[in-house]
ROSE-4610 file (N, C-alpha, C; in Angstrom, 1 decimal, always signed):
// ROSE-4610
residu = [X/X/X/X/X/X/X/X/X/X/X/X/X/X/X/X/X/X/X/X/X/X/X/X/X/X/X/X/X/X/X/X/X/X/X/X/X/X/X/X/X/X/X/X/X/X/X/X/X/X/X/X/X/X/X/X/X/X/X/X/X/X/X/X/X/X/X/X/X/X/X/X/X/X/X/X/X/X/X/X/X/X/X/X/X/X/X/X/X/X/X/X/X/X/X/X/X/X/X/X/X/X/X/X/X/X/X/X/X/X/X/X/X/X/X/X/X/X/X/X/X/X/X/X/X/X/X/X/X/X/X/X/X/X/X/X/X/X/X/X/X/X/X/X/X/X/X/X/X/X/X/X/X/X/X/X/X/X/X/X/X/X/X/X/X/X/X/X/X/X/X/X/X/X/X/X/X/X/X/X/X/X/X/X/X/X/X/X/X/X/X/X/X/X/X/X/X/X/X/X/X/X/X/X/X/X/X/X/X/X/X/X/X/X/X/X/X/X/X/X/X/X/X/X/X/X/X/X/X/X/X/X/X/X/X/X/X/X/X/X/X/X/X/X/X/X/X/X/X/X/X/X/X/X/X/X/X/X/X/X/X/X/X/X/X/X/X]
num = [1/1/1/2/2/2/3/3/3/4/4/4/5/5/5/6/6/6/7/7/7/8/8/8/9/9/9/10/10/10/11/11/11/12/12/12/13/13/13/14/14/14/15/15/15/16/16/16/17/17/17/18/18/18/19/19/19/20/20/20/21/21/21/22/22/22/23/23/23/24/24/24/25/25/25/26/26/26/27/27/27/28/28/28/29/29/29/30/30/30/31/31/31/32/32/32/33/33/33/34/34/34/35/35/35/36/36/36/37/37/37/38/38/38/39/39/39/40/40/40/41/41/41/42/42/42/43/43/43/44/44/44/45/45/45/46/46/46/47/47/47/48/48/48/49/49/49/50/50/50/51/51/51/52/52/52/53/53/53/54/54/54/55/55/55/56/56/56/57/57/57/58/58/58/59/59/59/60/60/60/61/61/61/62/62/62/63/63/63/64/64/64/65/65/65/66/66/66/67/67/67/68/68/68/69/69/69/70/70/70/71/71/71/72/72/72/73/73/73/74/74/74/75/75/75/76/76/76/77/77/77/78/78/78/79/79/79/80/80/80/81/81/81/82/82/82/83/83/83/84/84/84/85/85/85/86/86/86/87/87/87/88/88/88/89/89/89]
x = [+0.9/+0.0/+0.9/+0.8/+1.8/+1.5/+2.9/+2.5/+2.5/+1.6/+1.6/+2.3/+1.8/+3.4/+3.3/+4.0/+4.3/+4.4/+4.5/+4.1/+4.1/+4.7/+4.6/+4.5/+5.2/+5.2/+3.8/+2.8/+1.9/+1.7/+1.7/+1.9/+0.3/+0.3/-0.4/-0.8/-1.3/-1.8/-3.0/-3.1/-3.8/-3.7/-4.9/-4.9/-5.3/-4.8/-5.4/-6.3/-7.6/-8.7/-9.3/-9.2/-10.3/-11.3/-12.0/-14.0/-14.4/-14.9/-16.1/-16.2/-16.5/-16.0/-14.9/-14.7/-12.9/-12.3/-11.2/-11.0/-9.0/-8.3/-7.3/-7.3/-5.6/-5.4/-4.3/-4.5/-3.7/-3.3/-1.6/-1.5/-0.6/-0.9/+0.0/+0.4/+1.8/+2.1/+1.1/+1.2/+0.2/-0.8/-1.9/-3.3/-3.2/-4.5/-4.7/-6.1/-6.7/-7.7/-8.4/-9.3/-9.5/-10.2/-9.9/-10.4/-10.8/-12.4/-13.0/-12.2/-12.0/-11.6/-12.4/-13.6/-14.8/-14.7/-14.6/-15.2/-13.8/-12.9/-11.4/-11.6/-13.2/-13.1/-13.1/-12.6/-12.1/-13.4/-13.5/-14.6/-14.7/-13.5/-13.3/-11.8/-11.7/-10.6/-10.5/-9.2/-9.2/-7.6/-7.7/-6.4/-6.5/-5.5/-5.1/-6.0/-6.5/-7.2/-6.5/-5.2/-4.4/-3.9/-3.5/-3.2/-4.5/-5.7/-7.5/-6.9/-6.8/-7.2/-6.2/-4.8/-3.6/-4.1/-4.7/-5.1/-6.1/-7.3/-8.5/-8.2/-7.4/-6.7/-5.7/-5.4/-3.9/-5.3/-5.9/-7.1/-7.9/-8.7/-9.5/-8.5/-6.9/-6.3/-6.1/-5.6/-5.1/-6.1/-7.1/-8.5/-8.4/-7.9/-8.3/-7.0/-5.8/-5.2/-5.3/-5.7/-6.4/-6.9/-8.4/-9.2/-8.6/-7.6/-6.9/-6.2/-5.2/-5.1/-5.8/-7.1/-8.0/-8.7/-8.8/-9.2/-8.4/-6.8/-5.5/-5.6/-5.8/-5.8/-6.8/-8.0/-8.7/-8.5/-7.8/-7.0/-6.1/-5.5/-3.8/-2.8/-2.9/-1.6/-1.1/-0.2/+1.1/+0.5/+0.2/-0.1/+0.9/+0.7/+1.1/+1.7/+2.9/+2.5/+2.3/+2.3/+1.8/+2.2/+3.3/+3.6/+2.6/+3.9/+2.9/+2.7/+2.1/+1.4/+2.6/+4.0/+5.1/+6.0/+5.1/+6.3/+7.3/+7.4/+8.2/+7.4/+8.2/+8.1/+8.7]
y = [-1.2/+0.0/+1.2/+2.2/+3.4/+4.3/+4.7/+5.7/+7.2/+7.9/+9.4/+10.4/+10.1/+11.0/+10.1/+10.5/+10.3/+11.6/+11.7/+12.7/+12.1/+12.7/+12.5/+11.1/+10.2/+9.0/+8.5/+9.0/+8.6/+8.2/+7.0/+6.8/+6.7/+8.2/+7.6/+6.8/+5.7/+4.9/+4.7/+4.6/+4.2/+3.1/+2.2/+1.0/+1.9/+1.0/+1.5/+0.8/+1.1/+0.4/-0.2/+1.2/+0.5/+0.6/+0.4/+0.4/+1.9/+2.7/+3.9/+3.7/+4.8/+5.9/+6.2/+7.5/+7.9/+7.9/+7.2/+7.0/+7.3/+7.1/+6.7/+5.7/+5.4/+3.8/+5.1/+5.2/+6.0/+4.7/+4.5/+3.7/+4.5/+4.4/+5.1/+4.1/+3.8/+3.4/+1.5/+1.1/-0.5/-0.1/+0.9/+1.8/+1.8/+1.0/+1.2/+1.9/+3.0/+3.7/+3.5/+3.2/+4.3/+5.6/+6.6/+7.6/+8.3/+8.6/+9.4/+10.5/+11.0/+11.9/+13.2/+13.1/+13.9/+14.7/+14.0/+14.4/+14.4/+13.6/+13.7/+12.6/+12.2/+10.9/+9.7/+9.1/+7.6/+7.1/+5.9/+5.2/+3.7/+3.6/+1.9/+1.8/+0.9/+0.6/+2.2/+2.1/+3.2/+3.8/+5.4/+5.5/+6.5/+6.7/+7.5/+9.0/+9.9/+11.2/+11.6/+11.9/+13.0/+12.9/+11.4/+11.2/+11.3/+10.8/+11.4/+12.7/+13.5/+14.9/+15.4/+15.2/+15.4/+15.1/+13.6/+13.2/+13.7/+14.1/+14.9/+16.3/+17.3/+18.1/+18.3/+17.0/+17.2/+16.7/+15.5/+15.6/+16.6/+17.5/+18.6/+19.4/+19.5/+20.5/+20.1/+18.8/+18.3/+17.5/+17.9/+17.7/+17.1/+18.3/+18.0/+17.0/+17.4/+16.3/+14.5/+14.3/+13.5/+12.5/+13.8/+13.0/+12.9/+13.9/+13.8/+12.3/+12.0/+10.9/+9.1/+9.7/+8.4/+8.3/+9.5/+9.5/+8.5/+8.8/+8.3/+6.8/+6.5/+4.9/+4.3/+4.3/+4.1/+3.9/+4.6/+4.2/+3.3/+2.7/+2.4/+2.8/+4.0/+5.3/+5.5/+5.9/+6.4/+7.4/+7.4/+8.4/+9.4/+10.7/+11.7/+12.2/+12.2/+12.5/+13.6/+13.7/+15.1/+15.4/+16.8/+16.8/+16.8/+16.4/+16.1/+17.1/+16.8/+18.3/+18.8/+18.1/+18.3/+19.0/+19.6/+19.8/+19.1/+17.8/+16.8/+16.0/+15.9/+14.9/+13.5]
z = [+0.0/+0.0/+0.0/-1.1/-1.0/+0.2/+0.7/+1.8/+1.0/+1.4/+1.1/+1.7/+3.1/+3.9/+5.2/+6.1/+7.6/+8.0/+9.2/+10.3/+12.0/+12.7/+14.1/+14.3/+13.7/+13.6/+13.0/+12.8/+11.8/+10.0/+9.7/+8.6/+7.6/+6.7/+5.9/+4.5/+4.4/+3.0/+2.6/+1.5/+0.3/-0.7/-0.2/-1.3/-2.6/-4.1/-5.4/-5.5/-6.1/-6.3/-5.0/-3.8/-2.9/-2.9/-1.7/-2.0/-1.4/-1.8/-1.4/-0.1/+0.7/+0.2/+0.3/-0.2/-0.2/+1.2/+1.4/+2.3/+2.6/+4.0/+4.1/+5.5/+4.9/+6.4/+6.6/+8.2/+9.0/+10.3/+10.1/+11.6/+12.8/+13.5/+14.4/+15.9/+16.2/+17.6/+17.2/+16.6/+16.2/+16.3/+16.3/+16.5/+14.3/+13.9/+12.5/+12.5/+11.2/+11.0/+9.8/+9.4/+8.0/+8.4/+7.7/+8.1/+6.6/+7.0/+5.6/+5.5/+4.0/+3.8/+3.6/+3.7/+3.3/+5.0/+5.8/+7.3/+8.0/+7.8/+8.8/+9.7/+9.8/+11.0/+10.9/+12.0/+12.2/+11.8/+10.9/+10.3/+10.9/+11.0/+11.2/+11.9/+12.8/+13.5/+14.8/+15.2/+16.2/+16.6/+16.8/+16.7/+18.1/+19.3/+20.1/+20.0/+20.8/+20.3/+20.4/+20.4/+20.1/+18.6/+18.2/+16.8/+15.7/+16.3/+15.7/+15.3/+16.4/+15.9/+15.1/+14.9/+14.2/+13.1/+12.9/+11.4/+10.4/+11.4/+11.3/+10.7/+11.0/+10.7/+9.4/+9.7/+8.4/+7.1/+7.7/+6.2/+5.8/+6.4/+5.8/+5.5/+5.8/+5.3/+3.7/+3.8/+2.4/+1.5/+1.8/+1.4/-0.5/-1.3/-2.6/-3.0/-2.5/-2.8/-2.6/-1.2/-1.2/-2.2/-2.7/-3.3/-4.9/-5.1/-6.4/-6.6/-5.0/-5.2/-5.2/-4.3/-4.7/-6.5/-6.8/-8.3/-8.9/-8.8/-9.2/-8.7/-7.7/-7.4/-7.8/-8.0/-8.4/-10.0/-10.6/-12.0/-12.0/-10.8/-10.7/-11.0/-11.2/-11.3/-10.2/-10.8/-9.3/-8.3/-7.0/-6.1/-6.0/-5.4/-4.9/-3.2/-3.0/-1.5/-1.2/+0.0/+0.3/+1.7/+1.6/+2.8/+4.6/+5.2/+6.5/+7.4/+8.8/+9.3/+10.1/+10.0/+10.9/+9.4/+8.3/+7.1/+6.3/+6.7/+6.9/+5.3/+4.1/+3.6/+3.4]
């Protein structure tokens, strides 16, 4: 699964050709997520609230890229990263 960025030890990925809705796998510390990208919240599985809200955050920030990159997986094309909320690529 490509990673898109890392941050504060948080790693984020994206399967290509996953299932609706747009989504990301955020894992942090063995804590795994998906987390909508439409809302920033945890959907499934569970991650620390301090790392929630770091993730929550860095997604409505990086919102269109995101969804540029699920467009792109969803093709099987090469994803995009995107720096993390520590500036850190």
């Amino acid at each position: 699964m490509p990673i898109l960025s890392t941050f504060f030890g948080i790693i984020i990925r994206m399967w290509h050709d996953d299932h609706p809705p747009p989504h990301i796998h955020a894992a942090y510390q063995g804590f795994e997520a998906l987390v909508d990208i439409q809302t920033g919240l945890v959907a499934e599985g569970f991650l620390p609230k301090k790392a929630a809200k770091i993730v929550k955050e860095w997604c409505l920030d990086h919102q269109e890229e995101l969804l540029k990159n699920w467009e792109l997986a969803q093709r099987f094309e090469p994803l995009e990263r995107i720096p993390g909320a520590d500036y850190d690529d």
